[in-house]
Each structure stands twice: as C-alpha cells, then as structure tokens.
KESE-26870 format. One record per residue (C-alpha): residue number from 1; x, y, z. Coordinates in steps of 0.25 Angstrom, whole numbers. Layout:
KESE-26870
+-----+-------+-------+-------+
!   i !    xx !    yy !    zz !
+-----+-------+-------+-------+
! NUM !     X !     Y !     Z !
...
+-----+-------+-------+-------+
END
This chain:
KESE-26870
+-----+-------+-------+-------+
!   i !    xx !    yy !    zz !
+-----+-------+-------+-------+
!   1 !   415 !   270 !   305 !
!   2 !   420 !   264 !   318 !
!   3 !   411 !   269 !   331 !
!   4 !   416 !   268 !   346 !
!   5 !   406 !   267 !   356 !
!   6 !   408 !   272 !   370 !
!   7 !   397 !   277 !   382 !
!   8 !   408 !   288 !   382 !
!   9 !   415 !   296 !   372 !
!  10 !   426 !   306 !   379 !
!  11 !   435 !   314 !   370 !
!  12 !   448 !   320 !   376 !
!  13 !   458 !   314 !   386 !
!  14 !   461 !   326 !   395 !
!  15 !   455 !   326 !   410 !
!  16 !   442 !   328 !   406 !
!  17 !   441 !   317 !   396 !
!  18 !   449 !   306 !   404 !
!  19 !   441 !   310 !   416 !
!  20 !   429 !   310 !   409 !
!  21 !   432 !   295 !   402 !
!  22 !   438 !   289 !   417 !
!  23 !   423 !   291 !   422 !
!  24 !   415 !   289 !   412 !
!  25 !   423 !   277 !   410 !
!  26 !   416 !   270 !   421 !
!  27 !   403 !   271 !   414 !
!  28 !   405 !   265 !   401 !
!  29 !   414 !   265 !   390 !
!  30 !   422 !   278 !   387 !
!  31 !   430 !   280 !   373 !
!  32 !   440 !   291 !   375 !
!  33 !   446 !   300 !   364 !
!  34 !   457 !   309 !   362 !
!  35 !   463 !   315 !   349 !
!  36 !   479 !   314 !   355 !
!  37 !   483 !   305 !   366 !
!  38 !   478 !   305 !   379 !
!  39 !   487 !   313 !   387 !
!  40 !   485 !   325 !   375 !
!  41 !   476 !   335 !   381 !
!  42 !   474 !   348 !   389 !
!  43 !   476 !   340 !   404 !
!  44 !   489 !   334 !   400 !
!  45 !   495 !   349 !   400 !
!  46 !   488 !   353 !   413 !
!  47 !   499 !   358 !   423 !
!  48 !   492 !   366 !   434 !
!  49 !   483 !   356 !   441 !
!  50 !   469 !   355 !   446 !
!  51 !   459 !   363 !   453 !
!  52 !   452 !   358 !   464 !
!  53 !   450 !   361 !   477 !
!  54 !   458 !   354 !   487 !
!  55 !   462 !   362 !   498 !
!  56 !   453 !   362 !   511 !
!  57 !   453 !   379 !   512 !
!  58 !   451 !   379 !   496 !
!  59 !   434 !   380 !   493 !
!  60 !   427 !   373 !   478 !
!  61 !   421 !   388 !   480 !
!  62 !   434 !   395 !   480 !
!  63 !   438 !   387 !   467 !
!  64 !   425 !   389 !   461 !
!  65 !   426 !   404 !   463 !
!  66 !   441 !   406 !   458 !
!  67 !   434 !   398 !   445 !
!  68 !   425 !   407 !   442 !
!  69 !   433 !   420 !   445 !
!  70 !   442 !   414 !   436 !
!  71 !   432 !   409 !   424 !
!  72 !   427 !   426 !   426 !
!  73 !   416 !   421 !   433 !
!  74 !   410 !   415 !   421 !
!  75 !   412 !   398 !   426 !
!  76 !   398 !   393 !   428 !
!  77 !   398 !   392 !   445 !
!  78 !   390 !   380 !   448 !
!  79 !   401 !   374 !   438 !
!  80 !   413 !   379 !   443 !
!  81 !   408 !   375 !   457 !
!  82 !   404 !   360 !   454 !
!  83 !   418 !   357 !   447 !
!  84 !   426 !   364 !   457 !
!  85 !   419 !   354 !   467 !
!  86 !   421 !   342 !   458 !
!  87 !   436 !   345 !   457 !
!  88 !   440 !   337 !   469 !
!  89 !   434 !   323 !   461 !
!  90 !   441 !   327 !   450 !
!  91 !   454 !   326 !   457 !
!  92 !   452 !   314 !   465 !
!  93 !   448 !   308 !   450 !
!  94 !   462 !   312 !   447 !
!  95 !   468 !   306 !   460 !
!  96 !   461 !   293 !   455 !
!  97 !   468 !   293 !   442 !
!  98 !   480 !   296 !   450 !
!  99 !   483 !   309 !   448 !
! 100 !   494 !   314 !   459 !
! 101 !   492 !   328 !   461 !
! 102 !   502 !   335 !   470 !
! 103 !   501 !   336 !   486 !
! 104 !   509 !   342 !   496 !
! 105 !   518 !   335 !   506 !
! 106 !   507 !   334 !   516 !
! 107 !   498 !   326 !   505 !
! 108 !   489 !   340 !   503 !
! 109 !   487 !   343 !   489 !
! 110 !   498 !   353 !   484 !
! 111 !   488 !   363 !   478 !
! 112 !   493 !   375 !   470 !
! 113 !   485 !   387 !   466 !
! 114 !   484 !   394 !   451 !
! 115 !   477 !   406 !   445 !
! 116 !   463 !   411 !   448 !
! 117 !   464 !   401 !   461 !
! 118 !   463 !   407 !   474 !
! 119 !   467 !   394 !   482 !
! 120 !   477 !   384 !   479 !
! 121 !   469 !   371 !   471 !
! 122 !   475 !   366 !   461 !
! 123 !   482 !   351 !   462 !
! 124 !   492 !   347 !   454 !
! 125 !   502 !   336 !   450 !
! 126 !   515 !   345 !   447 !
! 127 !   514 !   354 !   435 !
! 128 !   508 !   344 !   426 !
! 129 !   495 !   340 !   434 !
! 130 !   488 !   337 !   419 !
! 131 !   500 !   329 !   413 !
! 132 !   498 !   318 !   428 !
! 133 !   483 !   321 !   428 !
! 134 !   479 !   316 !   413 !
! 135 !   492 !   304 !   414 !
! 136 !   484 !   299 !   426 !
! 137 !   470 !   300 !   419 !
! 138 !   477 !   294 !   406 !
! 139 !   482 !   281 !   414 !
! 140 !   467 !   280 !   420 !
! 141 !   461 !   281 !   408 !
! 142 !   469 !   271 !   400 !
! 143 !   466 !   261 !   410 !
! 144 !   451 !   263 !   413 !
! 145 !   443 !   253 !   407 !
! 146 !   432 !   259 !   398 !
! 147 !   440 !   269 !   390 !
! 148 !   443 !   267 !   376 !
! 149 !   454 !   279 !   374 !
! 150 !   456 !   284 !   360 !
! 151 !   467 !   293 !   359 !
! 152 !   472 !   300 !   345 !
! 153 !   456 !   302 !   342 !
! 154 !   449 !   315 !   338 !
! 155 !   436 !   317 !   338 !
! 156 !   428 !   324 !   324 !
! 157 !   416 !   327 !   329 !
! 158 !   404 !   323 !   340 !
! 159 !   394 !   314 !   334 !
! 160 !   380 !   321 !   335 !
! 161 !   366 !   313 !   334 !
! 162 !   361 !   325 !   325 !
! 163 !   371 !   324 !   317 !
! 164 !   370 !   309 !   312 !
! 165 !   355 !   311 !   313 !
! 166 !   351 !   302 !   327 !
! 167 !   339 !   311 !   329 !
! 168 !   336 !   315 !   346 !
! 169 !   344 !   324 !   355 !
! 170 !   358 !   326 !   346 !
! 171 !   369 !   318 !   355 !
! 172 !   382 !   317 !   354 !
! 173 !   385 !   303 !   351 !
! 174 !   399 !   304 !   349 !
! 175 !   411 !   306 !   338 !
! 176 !   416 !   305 !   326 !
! 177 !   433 !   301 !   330 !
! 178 !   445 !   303 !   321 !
! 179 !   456 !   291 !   326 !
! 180 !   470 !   299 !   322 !
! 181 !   479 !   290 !   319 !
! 182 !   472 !   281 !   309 !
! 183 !   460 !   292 !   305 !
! 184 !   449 !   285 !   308 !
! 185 !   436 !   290 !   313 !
! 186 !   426 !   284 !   321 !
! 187 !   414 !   287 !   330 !
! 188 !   414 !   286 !   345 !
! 189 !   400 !   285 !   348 !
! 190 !   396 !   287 !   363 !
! 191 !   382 !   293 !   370 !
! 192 !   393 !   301 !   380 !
! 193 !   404 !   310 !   373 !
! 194 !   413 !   319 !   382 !
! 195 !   421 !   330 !   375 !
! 196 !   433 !   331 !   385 !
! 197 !   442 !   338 !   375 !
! 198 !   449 !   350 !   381 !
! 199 !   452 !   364 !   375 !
! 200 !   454 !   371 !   363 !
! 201 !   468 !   378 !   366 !
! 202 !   474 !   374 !   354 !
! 203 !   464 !   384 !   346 !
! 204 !   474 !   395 !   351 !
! 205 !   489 !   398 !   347 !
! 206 !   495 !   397 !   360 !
! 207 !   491 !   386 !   368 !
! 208 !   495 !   375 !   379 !
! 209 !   484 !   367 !   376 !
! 210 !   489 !   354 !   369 !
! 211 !   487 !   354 !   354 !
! 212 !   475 !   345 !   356 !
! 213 !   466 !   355 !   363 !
! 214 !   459 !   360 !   352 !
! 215 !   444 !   360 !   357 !
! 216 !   440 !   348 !   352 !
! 217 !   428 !   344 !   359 !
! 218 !   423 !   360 !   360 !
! 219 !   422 !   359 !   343 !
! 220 !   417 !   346 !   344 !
! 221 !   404 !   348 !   354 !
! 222 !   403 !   362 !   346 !
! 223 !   401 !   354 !   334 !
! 224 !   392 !   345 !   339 !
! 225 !   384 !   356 !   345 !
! 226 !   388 !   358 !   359 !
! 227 !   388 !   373 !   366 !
! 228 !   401 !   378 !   369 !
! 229 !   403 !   388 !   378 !
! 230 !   415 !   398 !   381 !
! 231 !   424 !   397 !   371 !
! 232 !   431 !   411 !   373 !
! 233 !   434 !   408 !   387 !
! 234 !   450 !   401 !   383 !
! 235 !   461 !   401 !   395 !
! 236 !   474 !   405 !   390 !
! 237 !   483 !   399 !   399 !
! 238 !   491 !   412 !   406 !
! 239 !   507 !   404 !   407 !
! 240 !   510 !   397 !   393 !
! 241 !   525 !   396 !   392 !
! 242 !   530 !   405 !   382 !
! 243 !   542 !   398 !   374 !
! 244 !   544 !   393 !   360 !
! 245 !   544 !   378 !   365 !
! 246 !   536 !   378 !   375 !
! 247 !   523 !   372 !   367 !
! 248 !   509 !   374 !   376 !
! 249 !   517 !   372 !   389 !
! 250 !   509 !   380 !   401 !
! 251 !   514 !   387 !   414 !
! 252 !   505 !   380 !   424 !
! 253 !   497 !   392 !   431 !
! 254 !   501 !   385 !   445 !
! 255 !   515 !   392 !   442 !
! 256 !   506 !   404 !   445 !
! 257 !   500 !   398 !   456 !
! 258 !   514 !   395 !   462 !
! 259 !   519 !   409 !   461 !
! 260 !   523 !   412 !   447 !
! 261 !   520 !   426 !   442 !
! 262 !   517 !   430 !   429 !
! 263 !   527 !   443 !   425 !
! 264 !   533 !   449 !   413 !
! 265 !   547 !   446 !   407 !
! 266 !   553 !   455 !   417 !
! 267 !   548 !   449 !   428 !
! 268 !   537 !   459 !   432 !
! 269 !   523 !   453 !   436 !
! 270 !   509 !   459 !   430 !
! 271 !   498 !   449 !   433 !
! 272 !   494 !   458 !   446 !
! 273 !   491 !   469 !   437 !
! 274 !   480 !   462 !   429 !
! 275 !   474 !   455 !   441 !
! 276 !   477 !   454 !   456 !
! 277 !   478 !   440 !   457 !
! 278 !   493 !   440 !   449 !
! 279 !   496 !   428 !   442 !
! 280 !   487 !   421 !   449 !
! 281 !   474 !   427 !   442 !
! 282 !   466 !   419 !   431 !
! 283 !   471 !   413 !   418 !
! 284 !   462 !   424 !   410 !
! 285 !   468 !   435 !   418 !
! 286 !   483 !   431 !   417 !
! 287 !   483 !   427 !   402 !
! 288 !   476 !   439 !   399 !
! 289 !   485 !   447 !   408 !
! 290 !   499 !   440 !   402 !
! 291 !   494 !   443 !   388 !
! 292 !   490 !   456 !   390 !
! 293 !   505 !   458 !   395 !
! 294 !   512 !   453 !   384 !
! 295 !   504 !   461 !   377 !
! 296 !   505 !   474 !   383 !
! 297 !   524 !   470 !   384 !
! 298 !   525 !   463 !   371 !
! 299 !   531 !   450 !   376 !
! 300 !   527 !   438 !   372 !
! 301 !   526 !   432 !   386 !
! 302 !   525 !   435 !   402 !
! 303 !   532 !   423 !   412 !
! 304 !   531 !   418 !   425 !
! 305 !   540 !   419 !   436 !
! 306 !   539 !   409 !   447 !
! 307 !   554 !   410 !   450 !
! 308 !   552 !   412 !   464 !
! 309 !   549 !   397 !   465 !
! 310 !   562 !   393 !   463 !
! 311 !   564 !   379 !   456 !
! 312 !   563 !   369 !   465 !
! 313 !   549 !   373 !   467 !
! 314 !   546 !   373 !   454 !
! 315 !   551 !   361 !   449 !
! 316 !   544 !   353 !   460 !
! 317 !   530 !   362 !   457 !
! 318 !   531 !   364 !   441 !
! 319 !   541 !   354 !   436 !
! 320 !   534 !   352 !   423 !
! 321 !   535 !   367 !   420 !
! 322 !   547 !   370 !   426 !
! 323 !   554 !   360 !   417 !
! 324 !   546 !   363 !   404 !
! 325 !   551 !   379 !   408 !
! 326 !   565 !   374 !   408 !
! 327 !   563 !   367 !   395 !
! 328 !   563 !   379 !   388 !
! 329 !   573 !   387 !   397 !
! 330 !   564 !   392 !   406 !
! 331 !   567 !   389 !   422 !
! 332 !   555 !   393 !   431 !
! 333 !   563 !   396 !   443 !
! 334 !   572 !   406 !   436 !
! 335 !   566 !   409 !   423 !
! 336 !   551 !   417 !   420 !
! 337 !   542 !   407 !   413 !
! 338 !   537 !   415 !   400 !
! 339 !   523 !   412 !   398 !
! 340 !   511 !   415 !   389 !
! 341 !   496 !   414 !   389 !
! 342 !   492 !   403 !   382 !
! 343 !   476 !   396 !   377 !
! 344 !   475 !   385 !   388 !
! 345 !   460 !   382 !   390 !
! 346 !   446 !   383 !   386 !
! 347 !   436 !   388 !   396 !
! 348 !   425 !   386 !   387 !
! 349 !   420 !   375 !   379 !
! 350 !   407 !   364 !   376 !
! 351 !   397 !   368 !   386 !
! 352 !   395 !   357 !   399 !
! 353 !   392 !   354 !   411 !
! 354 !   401 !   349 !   422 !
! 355 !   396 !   336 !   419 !
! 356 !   399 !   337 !   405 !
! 357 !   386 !   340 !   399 !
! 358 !   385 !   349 !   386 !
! 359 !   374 !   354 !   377 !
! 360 !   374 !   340 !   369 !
! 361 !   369 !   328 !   374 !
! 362 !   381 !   315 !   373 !
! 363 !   392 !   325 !   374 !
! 364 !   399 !   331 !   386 !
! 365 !   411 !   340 !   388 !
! 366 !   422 !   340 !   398 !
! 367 !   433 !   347 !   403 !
! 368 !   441 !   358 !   395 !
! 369 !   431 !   358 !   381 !
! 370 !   420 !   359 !   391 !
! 371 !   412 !   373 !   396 !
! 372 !   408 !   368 !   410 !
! 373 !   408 !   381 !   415 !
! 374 !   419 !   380 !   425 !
! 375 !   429 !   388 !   419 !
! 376 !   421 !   402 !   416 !
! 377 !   428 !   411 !   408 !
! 378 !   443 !   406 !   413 !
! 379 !   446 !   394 !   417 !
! 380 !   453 !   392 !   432 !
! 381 !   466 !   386 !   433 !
! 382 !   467 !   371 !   434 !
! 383 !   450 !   370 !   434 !
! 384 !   452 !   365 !   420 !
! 385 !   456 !   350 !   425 !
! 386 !   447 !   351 !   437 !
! 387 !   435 !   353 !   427 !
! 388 !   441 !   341 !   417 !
! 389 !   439 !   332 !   431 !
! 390 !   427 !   336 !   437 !
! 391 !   420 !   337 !   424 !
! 392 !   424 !   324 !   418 !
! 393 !   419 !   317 !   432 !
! 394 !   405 !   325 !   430 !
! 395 !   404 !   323 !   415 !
! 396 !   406 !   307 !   418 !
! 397 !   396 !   305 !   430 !
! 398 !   386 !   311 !   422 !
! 399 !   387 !   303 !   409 !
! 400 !   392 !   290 !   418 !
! 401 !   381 !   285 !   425 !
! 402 !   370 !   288 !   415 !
! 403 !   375 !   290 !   403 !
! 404 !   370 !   292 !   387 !
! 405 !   368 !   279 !   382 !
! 406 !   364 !   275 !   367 !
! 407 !   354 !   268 !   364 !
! 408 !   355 !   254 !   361 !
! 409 !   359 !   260 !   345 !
! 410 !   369 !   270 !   347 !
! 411 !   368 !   282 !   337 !
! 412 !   376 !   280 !   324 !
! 413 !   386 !   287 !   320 !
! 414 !   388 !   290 !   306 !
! 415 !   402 !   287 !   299 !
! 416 !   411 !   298 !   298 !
! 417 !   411 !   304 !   284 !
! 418 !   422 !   309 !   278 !
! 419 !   414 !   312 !   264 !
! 420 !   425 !   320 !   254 !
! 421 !   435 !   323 !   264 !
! 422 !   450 !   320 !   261 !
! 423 !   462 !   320 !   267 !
! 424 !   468 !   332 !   270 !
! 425 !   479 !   335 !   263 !
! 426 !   483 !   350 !   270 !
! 427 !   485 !   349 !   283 !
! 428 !   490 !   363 !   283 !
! 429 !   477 !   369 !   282 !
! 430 !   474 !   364 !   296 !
! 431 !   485 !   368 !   301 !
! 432 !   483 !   382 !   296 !
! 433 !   469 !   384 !   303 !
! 434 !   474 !   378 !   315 !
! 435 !   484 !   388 !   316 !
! 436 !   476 !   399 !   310 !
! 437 !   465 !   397 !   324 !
! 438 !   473 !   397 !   333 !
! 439 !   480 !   410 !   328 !
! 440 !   469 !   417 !   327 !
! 441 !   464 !   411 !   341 !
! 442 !   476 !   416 !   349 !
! 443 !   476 !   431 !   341 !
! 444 !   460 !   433 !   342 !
! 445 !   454 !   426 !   353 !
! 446 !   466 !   425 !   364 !
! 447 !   467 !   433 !   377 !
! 448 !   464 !   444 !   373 !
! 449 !   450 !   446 !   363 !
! 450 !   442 !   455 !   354 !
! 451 !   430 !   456 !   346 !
! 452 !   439 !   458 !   333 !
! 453 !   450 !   447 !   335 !
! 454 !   438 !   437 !   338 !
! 455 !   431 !   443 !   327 !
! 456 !   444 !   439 !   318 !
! 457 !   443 !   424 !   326 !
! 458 !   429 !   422 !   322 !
! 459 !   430 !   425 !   308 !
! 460 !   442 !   418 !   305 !
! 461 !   440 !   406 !   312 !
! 462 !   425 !   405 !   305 !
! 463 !   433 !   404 !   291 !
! 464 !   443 !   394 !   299 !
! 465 !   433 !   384 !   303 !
! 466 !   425 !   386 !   288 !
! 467 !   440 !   381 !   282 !
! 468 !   441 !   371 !   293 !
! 469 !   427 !   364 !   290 !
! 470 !   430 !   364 !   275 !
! 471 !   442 !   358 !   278 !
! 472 !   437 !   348 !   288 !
! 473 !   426 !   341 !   280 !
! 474 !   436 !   342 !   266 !
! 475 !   446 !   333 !   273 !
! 476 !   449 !   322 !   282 !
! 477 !   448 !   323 !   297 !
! 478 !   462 !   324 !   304 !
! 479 !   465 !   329 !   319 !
! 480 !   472 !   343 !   314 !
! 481 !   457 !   344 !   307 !
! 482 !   447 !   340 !   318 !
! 483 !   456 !   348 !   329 !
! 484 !   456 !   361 !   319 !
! 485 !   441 !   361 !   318 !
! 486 !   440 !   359 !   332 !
! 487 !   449 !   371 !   334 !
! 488 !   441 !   382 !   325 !
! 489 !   429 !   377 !   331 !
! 490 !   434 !   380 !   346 !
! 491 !   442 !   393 !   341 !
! 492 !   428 !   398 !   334 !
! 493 !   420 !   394 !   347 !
! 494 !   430 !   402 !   354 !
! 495 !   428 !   415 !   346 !
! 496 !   415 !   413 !   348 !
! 497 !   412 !   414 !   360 !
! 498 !   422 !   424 !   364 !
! 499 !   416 !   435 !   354 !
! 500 !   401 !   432 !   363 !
! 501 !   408 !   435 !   374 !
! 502 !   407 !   452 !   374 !
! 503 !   416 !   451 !   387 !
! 504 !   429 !   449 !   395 !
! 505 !   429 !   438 !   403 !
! 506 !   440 !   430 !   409 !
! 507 !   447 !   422 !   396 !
! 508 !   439 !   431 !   385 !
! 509 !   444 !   444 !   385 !
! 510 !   441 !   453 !   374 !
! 511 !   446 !   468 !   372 !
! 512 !   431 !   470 !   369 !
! 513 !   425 !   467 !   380 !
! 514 !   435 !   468 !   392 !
! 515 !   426 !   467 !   403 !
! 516 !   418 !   457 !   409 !
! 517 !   403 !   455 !   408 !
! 518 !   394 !   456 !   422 !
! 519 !   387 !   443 !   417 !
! 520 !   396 !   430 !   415 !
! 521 !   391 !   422 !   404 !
! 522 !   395 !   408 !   394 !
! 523 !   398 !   410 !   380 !
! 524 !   390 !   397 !   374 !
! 525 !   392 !   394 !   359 !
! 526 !   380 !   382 !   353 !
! 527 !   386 !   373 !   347 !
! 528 !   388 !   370 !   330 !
! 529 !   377 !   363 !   324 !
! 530 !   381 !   362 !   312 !
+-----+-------+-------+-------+
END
C-alpha cells in the first residue's frame, strides 16, 4: 500500500483548512485533502461577510458581549474574547491573499450590521464575500511552495497507534484515503493531522449547506476516540428561499441588517411580537419565531420585504441575490422574497482549543467541525468565518515552531484490508438510508423538540447505523458509503446530546423543558472506542 509522508496532514479546503495549510506551510511540508474540488465547501456559499471589529467607536467587549447573549450565554467567555481580539489578523490575512472587501468613498470600511449585533461590523465583499474570500485563498494556495493539494479524496478513517498496536500514548498518526476517481486507497501518515471539515448540514432534509457538508471529520475523531461536545446546538438559517428551483440558496441576513422585515403573505410584520429587537433579533429567535408562524397560519412560508430600497440600491448592495430572485420571477424592489428556515450550521462539534488542541494527541480541529466554545448555544451572524481565521492562525503557531516529529522510524501503517468485501451491487440501499436520516432529522430533531420525537430518532437511527455497519464491511468502500456512515454517526451524536440536555436554550428547544436552566453548562459526549 502506497504511504504519503507529510509533517502536515490538513483535510478540508474551506477557510479553516486553506488557512490552516498557508501557515503551516512555512514550517514544513503540508499534504492537503478534499473529497470534491477545492472551491466545494461551506465558505464558497458565505454571503453576509466577516465580523470584526473595525470601527473606532465599536469595542472587542461590545462584540464579545452580543456573542454571548446571542450563544444564551453558554459561549466559554475567555474564548469568545480572545477570538474577537484576533479577528483584526485574520483580516489583514485576508488582505494578504488579496481579498477586497468593500470600503466607502472616503477609503473607511463600508461596514454593515446583522442580527444579534448592536453596532455595525461586519465587512464584506458585495453579497458573495465567501465566493471572493476562498477564490483568493485558492490562487494562494496553488502557488505556495510546500502544498501537495489532493483533491477528489475522501478520508476512511483516522489512523490510531492503538489500534495497529504501537504500544505508548495512542496518537493520531494519520489516515487511511480513498482516491475517487481510480479507487485506490492509501495512507497519508503525518505526526500533525488537522480536521478542517465543516458541518454536518446535509444530515437534515432542508439545508443550504452544500452536499459535501455531511460531518465528516466530527464522525471521524468520534471514531478515533475524540470528545465531542454540543451536537444539539444546529443553526437553522432563519431566510432560505422558498421556491422549487431555488436549491440551498440563502437570503443573506445583511438583507435584514439593511432594512428588510420579516412579514406574513399579507404584508403584515410579527417578529416584534416574539422579541423586541424585530428582525433583527438572533438566528434561534427568528427561525424559531417564522416556524412557529407558519405553524400557527398554515402556509408554507413567511417573506421579506425590503421594497423600500428601491432597486438601484439593491442591485449595487445585493446583486448576487437580486439577480438569483429575478431568476426565478421574484424582483426584490417590487416583490416579497418567500423564505423558509433552513439547517445552516453546527455550533457544536470535536472538543478544542482556540489553538486547535482536542482530547487526542497528533490530531487538532478547526473551524466549523470544531467546539471551541465561541459559539455557545447559537452561533452569532458572520462569527463563523472570523473563527475559521483566527483559529487556523493559532492552531498553526502552535504546531509550527515545535512541532510533533517522528522518530527516526516512523510508525507503520498496516495495509488496508478489504478481507470478503465486494462490490456493491445496490446502490439503492445507500440512497434509501440517506434519505430515511434526514427525514427523520428534520420531523424529530428540527426547531421545535420533545422527549418522544427524539426518543423515535434515537431508536431508529440505532437500527440505521447497525444496517449501515453491516453493509460497510460486506462491501466495497465508495464515497456515497463513507459519507452515509459519517452522517448516521453525526445524526446519532446529534440525538444524543439533545436528549441530555433537560432545558431550552437558544437552538435546542424542546416542548418539554421550555425554560432555560439558572446554570449554563456543555453537553460532552467520549468518544467511540470500539
């Protein structure tokens, strides 16, 4: 079996993993992975912007305090303040890469403001800041010396000294690949892996998460042993457009922050009578609030009305989503935008530091698969890319300048077996079980929870994951098998830890337990050691 050696092993291409692989490039040799093309992750899709604070009269305390009023005070505070002070780096990182984000006719930064926000501090590069930020990372990253960029390859499984019998502390030493297009598999073997992997989106019906966020790296430190920490904690994105064509595309929530108001089909606003802050309260607060109003009239979606605009502003400020509206017959400055809540992030995930540290040694997490503890129980609008910056810069001066080294004889890795397994020969079984999750997902563990629907999850998704596992070792591996497996293990993690959670608080809220305990605390899950 072929082995590639590396001093870095980083798996994902979004912001946290290209970040992560432009520093660490500087200190040795960096193999990068990613099971599509580079450009095909959770960044690529950003719209909104960046958070960081900019503007002289703006305070790192202020932002620090609207994240954790928006994560229900449940964000870790020494946390949310160190990566609210690192954002500015993260930027100028950014700016390095050449990055353009959008300034004002006197050269200021043209800052807008979104939900949970209480001053305006979010940059941006028109309504598609990810689409420019991950093309510039992209054009850096291609060219940096060091990088050895692998793209169409999935990982199987972390590579674990206990398990191949190197006796001492277990390690992560690396993993087992699958090469997609010719089916080889391989072992990358590195004293450094970073698991830069993004979400798990997919394992709901409705998402606008890209069909490559389905938790990988969560299931894959799970596996390997890791502690995984706030699963039930999943941001359904408030403003989805709602239309038969229009496939995972998101109304930015800077719409909101311009002046659009969420209303009903006739025109008539209700987010003041959920909480005072409009349509500018918290993501948790206004999906909940839109669900529970369709709901309560029986239509199958609310709108937003930023009419008052007029569309000349908003093709200059939103011309990505003005045009994608008029796509499919809907024109922002005459028309309301119909819009549903939709999956859109995962607040919890692998236990780590800011620095990228988690409970096993040789392997660290960044970005959206990662639980740093800045996030709390609802994550704060545009903190999700300043955390992928500021977190891949820490993770990297951390490992860089003393890093794990083998020893003169590196581990060895056992070749992959494939013992009886064939080739699959119905394919249809994996497309059922994929389905079948994320059905259940979105009926029993959406919005709105309760100890029944997530007793009806746990049980059925246990019988999912013992048919999955039969099925996994009887054949092949293929792509649709890996990410299936991946996806019952995030959907069971998940359940988990919402039914430990006997409370209501911020993106869990159950019927059971509608109010919120006096004492914040994590929900953490040990890791499978099987």
């Amino acid at each position: 079996m072929k082995i590639v050696d590396c001093d870095y092993f980083v798996v994902g291409s979004g912001m946290a993993g290209l970040m992560s692989a432009l520093h660490l490039a500087a200190y040795g040799r960096v193999t990068l992975v990613t099971k599509g093309r580079l450009a095909d992750c959770n960044t690529n899709f950003a719209q909104g912007g960046i958070c960081c604070v900019m503007d002289p009269e703006d305070t790192f305390d202020r932002h620090a305090r609207d994240t954790m009023i928006a994560g229900a005070w449940l964000g870790k505070s020494p946390v949310v303040h160190e990566i609210c002070e690192h954002a500015p780096e993260g930027i100028q990182d950014l700016v390095d890469c050449g990055v353009r984000f959008a300034r004002r006719k006197d050269g200021s930064w043209d800052l807008t403001r979104e939900g949970g926000h209480s001053a305006r501090r979010i940059l941006h590069a028109g309504d598609i800041t990810g689409e420019k930020c991950e093309a510039a990372m992209i054009r850096r990253v291609r060219r940096a010396e060091g990088i050895d960029i692998r793209e169409e390859t999935i990982v199987i499984d972390l590579v674990m000294t206990r398990r191949i019998g190197v006796k001492g502390e277990n390690r992560c030493i690396g993993a087992y690949v699958l090469d997609k297009p010719s089916g080889e598999i391989y072992a990358i073997r590195s004293p450094n892996t970073i698991l830069a992997t993004g979400g798990c989106g997919k394992v709901y019906l409705y998402t606008c998460n890209p069909d490559t966020a389905t938790g990988d790296g969560i299931a894959l430190a799970w596996r390997a042993g890791a502690r995984i920490e706030n699963m039930e904690f999943i941001q359904f994105h408030p403003t989805c457009l709602y239309h038969p064509q229009a496939k995972r595309f998101l109304i930015s929530e800077a719409v909101r922050g311009e002046g659009a108001v969420l209303v009903d089909k006739r025109g008539r606003p209700f987010m003041r009578k959920y909480d005072p802050r409009g349509s500018l309260a918290p993501r948790d607060i206004v999906a909940r609030s839109i669900d529970s109003e369709m709901k309560r009239t029986g239509d199958d979606c609310m709108f937003l009305d930023i009419r008052q605009k007029g569309r000349a502003y908003l093709m200059n400020r939103f011309p990505n989503i003005y045009h994608k509206c008029l796509e499919f017959g809907i024109d922002m400055a005459h028309d309301l935008i119909p819009i549903v809540p939709a999956a859109h992030y995962t607040c919890g995930g692998i236990q780590a530091t800011t620095d990228g540290r988690t409970s096993i040694a040789g392997l660290s997490a960044v970005g959206e698969c990662a639980s740093t503890g800045l996030h709390g129980a609802n994550r704060l609008a545009s903190n999700s890319l300043m955390e992928a910056l500021v977190c891949a810069r820490l993770t990297a001066a951390r490992l860089g300048p003393h890093p794990d080294r083998f020893g003169r004889r590196p581990p060895a890795i056992p070749a992959w077996k494939i013992g009886n397994a064939v080739p699959p020969d119905e394919a249809v079984l994996v497309a059922h079980m994929w389905d079948e999750i994320r059905r259940l997902m979105w009926d029993y563990v959406g919005i709105v929870r309760t100890n029944k629907r997530l007793a009806r999850a746990a049980h059925r998704i246990r019988t999912l994951r013992r048919e999955i596992r039969d099925y996994y070792f009887r054949y092949l591996v293929t792509p649709d098998t890996l990410e299936l497996r991946n996806l019952a293990v995030c959907a069971e993690l998940i359940v988990k830890c919402a039914q430990k959670r006997h409370e209501s608080r911020g993106l869990h809220y159950t019927l059971d337990h509608p109010r919120m305990s006096k004492r914040p605390r994590q929900t953490v899950l040990p890791g499978f050691h099987g």
